[in-house]
DOPATI-272409 format. One line per 2 residues: their letters; for each residue x, y, z of C-alpha. Coordinates in nm, 2 decimals. Example, Ala and Ser with C-alpha at 12.3 -4.5 7.8 and 13.67 -1.06 7.14 Angstrom:
as) 1.23 -0.45 0.78 | 1.37 -0.11 0.71
END
This chain:
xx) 0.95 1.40 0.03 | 1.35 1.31 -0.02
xx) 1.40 0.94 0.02 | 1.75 0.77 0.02
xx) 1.83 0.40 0.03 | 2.16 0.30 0.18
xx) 2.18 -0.10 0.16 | 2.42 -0.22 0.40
xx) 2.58 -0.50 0.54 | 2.63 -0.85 0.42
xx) 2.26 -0.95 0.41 | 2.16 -0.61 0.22
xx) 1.95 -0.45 0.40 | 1.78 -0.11 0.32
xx) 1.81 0.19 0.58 | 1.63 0.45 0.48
xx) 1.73 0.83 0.51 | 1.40 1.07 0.48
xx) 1.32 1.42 0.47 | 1.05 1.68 0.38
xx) 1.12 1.83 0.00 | 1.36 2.11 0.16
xx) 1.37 2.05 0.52 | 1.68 2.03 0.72
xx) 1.60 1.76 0.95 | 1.55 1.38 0.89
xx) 1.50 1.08 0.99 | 1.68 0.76 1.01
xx) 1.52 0.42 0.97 | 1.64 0.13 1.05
xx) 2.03 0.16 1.01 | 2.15 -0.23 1.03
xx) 2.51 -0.16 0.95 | 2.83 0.04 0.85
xx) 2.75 0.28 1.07 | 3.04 0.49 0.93
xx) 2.90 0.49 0.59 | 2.53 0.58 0.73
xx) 2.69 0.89 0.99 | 2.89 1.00 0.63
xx) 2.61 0.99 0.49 | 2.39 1.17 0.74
xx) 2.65 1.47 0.80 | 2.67 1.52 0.43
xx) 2.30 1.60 0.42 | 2.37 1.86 0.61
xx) 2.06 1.79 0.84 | 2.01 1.68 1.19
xx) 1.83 1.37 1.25 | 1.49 1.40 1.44
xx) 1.50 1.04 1.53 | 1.61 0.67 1.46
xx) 1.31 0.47 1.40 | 1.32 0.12 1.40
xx) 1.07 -0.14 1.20 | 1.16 -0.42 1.39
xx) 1.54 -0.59 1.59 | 1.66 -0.86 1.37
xx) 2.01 -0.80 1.36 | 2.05 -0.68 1.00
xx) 1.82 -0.37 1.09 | 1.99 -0.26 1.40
xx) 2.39 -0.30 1.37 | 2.40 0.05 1.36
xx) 2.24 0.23 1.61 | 2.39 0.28 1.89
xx) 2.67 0.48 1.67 | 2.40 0.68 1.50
xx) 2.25 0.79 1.81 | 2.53 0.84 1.96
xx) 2.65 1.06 1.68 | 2.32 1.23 1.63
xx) 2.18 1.22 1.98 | 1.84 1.16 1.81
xx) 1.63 0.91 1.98 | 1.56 0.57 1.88
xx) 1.21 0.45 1.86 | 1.20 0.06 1.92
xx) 0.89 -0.13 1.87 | 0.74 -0.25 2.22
xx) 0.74 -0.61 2.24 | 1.12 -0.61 2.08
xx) 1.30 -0.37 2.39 | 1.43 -0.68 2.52
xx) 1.58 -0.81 2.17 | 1.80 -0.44 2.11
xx) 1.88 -0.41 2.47 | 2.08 -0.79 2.44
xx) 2.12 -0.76 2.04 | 2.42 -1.04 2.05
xx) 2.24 -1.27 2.23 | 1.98 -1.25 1.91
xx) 2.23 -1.24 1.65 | 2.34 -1.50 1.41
xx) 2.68 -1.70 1.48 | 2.94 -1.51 1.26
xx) 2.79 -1.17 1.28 | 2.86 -0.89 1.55
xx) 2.97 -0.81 1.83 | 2.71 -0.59 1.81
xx) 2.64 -0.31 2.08 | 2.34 -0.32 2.24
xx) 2.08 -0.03 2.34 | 1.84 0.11 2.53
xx) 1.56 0.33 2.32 | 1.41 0.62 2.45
xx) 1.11 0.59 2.26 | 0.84 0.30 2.20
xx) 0.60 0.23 1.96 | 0.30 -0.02 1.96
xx) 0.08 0.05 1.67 | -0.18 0.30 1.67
xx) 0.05 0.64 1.72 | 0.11 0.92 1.53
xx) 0.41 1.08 1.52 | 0.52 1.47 1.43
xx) 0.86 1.42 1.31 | 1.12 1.64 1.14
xx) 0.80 1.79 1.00 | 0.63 1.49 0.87
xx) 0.37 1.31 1.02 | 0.40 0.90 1.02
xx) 0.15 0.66 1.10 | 0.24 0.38 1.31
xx) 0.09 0.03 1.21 | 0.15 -0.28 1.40
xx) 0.23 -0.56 1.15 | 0.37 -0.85 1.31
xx) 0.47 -1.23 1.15 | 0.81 -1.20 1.06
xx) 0.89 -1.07 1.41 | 0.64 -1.03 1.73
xx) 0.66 -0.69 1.74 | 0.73 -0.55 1.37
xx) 0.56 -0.19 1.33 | 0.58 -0.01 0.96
xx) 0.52 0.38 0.94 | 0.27 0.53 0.68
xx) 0.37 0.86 0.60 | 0.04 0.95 0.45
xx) 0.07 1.31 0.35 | 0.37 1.14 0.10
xx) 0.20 0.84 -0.01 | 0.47 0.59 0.15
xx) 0.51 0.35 0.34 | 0.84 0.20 0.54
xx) 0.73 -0.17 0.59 | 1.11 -0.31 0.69
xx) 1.05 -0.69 0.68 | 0.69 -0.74 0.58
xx) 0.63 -0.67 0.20 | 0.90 -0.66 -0.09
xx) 0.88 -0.66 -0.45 | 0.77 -1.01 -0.57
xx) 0.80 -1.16 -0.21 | 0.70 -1.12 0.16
xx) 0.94 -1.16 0.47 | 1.05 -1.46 0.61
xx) 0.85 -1.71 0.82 | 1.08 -2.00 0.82
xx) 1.44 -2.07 1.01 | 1.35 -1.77 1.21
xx) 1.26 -1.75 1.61 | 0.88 -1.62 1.67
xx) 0.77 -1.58 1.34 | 0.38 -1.64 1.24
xx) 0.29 -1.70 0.88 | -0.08 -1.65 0.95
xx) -0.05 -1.34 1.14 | 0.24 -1.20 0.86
xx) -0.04 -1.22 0.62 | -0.27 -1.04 0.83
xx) -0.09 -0.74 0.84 | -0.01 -0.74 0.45
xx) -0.38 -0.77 0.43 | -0.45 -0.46 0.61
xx) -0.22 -0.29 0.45 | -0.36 -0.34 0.11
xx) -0.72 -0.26 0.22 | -0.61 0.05 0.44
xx) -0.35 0.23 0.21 | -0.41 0.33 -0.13
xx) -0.27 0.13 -0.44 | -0.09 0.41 -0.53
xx) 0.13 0.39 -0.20 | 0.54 0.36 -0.21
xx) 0.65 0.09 -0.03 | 1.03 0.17 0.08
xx) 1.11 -0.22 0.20 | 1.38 -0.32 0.44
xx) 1.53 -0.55 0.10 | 1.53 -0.53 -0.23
xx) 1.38 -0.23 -0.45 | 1.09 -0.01 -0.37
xx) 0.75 -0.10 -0.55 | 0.40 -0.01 -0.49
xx) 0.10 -0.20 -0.30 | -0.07 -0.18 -0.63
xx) 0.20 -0.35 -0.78 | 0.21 -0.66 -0.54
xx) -0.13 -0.65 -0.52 | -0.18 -0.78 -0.91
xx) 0.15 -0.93 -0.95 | 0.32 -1.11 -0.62
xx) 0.27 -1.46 -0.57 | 0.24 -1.49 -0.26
xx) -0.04 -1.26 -0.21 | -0.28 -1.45 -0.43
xx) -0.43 -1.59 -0.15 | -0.57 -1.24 -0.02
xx) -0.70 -1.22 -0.41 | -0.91 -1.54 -0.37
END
């Protein structure tokens, strides 16, 4: 599998452009900004886009896709309990940032599917804390997972000065993570470099908790 990492916007976040080795069509995960840049860089791949999928609707993660879809006309999948949040994106967004245009998904995902895209097949896995409705996809067959806010390299997403966040359940969901994926698994974060669950497993500090 192809995996490229366009960080964007002025809080650096990741989206995420993947393919199958040699396949012409892709998909898009969260695309939080410079929409230009991201549509540049999806025409130069010279594939179309099977779909937008989206980890979660803080602002940083979504800037983009009404553009992108409406470029690509590839549907957006929006986690469940977070339709509200896209479909009113200002109203969520920090003072300074935006306008941002809002959008209503085609697509909804709760945790618990799996989905046939652009030839690969993803898992979705409900992992909320750092927002109510956060979903990562496990694309199994690749051994990688795309966990936007919830694990990074030497840290964990934020719980504090954000709306509806829960520390408790946020380490929940890294916990079944690392005792449903191997160790072995590419995490592809929405900040910062990629690492491996094995990798924060024995080394992140905030996980030492789940080690006790």
């Amino acid at each position: 599998m192809e995996a490229r990492c366009f960080t964007v916007g002025p809080l650096q976040e990741n989206c995420w452009i993947v393919r199958a080795a040699g396949s012409d069509r892709a998909l898009v995960i969260d695309p939080g900004d410079e929409a230009e840049r991201l549509i540049a860089a999806v025409d130069e791949l010279a594939a179309g886009v099977d779909a937008i999928l989206l980890t979660h609707t803080h602002f940083d993660h979504v800037g983009a896709v009404a553009a992108l879809a409406r470029h690509t006309r590839a549907p957006v999948y929006c986690p469940e309990l977070e339709v509200p949040v896209l479909q009113d994106i200002q109203r969520y967004t920090f003072p300074g940032f935006g306008p941002l245009e809002p959008y209503d998904p085609e697509e909804t995902v709760a945790g618990g599917e799996r989905l046939d895209l652009a030839g690969l097949e993803l898992d979705v896995i409900f992992t909320p804390g750092h927002s109510p409705g956060h979903v990562s996809y496990s694309i199994a067959g690749a051994g990688v997972l795309l966990d936007g806010d919830v694990l990074f390299a030497g840290s964990i997403g934020r719980t504090d000065g954000l709306p509806n966040t829960d520390p408790q359940a946020l380490m929940d969901s890294i916990a079944t993570l690392l005792d449903t994926l191997p160790d072995e698994t590419r995490v592809l974060p929405g900040h910062g470099p990629a690492t491996t669950l094995g990798r924060e497993r024995a080394s992140n500090p905030f996980l030492q908790a789940l080690a006790s």
